[in-house]
C-alpha positions in Angstrom: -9.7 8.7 16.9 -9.1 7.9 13.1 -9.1 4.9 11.8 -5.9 5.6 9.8 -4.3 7.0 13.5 -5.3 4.2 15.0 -3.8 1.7 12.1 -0.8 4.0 12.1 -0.3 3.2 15.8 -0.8 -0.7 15.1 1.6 -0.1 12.1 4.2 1.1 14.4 4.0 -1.3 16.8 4.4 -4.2 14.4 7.3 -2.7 12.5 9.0 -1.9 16.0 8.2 -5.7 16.7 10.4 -6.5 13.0 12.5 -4.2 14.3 13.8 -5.7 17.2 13.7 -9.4 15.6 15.0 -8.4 12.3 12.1 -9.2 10.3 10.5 -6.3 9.3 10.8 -7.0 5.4 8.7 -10.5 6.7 6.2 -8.9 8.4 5.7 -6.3 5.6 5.0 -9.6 3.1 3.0 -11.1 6.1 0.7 -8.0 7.0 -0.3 -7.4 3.4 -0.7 -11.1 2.8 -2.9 -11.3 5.9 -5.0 -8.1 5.2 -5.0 -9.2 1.3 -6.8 -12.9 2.5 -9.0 -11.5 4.2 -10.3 -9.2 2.0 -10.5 -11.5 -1.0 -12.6 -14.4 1.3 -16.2 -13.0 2.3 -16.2 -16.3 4.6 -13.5 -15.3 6.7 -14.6 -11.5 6.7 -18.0 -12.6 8.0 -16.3 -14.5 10.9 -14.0 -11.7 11.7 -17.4 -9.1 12.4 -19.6 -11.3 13.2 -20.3 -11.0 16.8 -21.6 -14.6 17.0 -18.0 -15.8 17.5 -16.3 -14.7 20.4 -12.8 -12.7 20.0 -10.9 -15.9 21.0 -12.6 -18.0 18.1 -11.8 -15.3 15.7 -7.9 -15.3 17.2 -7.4 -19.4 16.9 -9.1 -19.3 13.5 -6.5 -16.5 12.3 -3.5 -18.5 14.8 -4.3 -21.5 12.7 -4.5 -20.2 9.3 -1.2 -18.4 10.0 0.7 -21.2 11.0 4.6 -21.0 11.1 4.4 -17.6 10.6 6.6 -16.2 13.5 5.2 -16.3 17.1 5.5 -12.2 17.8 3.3 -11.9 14.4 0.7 -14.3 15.3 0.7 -12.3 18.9 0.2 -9.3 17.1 -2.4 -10.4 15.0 -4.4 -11.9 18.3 -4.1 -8.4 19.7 -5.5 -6.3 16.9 -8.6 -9.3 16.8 -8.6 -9.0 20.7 -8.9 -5.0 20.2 -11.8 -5.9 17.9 -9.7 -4.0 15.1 -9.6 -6.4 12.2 -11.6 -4.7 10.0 -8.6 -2.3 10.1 -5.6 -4.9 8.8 -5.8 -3.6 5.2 -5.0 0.2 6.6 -2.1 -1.4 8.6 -0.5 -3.0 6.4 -0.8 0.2 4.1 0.6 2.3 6.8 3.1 -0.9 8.0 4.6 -0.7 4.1 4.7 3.5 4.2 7.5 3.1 7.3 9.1 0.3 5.6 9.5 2.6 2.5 11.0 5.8 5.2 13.3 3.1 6.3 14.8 2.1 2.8 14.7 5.8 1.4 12.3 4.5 -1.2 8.6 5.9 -2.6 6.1 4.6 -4.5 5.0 5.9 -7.5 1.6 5.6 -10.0 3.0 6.3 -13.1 -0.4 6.5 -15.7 0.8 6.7 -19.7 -0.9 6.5 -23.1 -0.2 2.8 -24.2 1.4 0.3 -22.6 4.9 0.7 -21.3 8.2 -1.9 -22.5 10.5 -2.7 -19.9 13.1 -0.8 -21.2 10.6 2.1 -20.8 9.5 1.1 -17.4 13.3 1.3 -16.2 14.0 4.7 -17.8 10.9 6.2 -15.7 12.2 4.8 -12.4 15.5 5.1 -12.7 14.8 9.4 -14.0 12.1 9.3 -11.1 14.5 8.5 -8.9 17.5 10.5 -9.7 15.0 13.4 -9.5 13.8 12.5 -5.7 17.2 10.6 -4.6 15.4 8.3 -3.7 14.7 4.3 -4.9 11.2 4.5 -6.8 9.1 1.6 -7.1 6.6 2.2 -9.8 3.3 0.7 -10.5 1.9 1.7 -14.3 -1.3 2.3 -15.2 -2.5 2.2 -19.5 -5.1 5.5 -20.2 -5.4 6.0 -23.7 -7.2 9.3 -23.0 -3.9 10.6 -22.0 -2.9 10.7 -25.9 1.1 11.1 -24.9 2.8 11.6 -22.2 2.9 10.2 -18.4 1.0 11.8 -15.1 3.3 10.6 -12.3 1.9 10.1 -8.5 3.7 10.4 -5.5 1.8 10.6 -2.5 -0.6 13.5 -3.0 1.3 15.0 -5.7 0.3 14.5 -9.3 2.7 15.6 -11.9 0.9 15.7 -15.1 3.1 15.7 -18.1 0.4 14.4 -20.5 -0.6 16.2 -24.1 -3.9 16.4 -23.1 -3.2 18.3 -20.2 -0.9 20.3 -22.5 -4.2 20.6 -25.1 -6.5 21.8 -22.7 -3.7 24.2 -21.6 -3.3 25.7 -24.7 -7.2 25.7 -25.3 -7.5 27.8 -22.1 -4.4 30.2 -23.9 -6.2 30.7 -27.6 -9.8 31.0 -26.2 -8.6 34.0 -23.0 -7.0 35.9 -25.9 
């Protein structure tokens, strides 16, 4: 099996778990938080694989560091360690914030333009973005000079490239075929 099926069936789980308790906004912040520690502490990441420590180590040293966090997450957590599917958090938390997104009618964006955007510019994109998809956008902008004018807009696997040097190249390709 994949590992993005397999995260994708962790990711259900857990958001079925916030679900039912009414925290799934809590365990979105609480996934990626989890998955984002890890991957940002080589000392923890070499605890998690190595099989030195058994699986109940690597569960009470996650249970601690977690602390407060609601029972049914820590649970959840123990499992995916138990399963000896750590090394997959980052993907489940990706695929954890995808069903969030389906469940508020919202999608993310990369929205790439020429020189760095002002907030009045920033809101113009996402509010057009989503009047276009009728759905709420939440945008993440990227600076390429290269682009020269312009924006290239990502959603998902589609790229929508509005950019002049896409539009320079085109016409390139028009005056050289003639």
């Amino acid at each position: 099996m994949r590992a993005v099926t397999i995260a994708r069936n962790y990711a259900e789980a857990l958001f079925e778990l916030g679900e039912q308790s009414g925290q799934a906004d809590a365990y979105a912040e609480l996934i990626d938080a989890v998955a984002g520690a890890i991957e940002t502490s080589p000392e923890v990441q070499a605890a998690l694989v190595s099989p030195r420590i058994s699986k109940n180590a690597k569960v009470k040293l996650l249970s601690d560091a977690l602390g407060s966090t609601p029972r049914e997450f820590v649970l959840f957590v123990g499992a995916v360690v138990r399963r000896g599917r750590q090394s997959l958090l980052r993907e489940i938390a990706t695929e954890y914030l995808a069903l969030l997104d389906i469940r508020h009618n919202r999608v993310r964006a990369s929205v790439t333009l020429a020189r760095e955007p002002d907030e009045g510019l920033k809101e113009s994109i996402r509010r057009q973005l989503g009047e276009k998809l009728t759905k709420e956008v939440v945008a993440t902008y990227h600076v390429d000079p290269e682009l020269l004018g312009g924006a290239v807009v990502r959603i998902g696997e589609t790229v929508h490239d509005g950019s002049v040097r896409r539009r320079l190249v085109r016409l390139r390709r028009q005056l050289v075929g003639r």
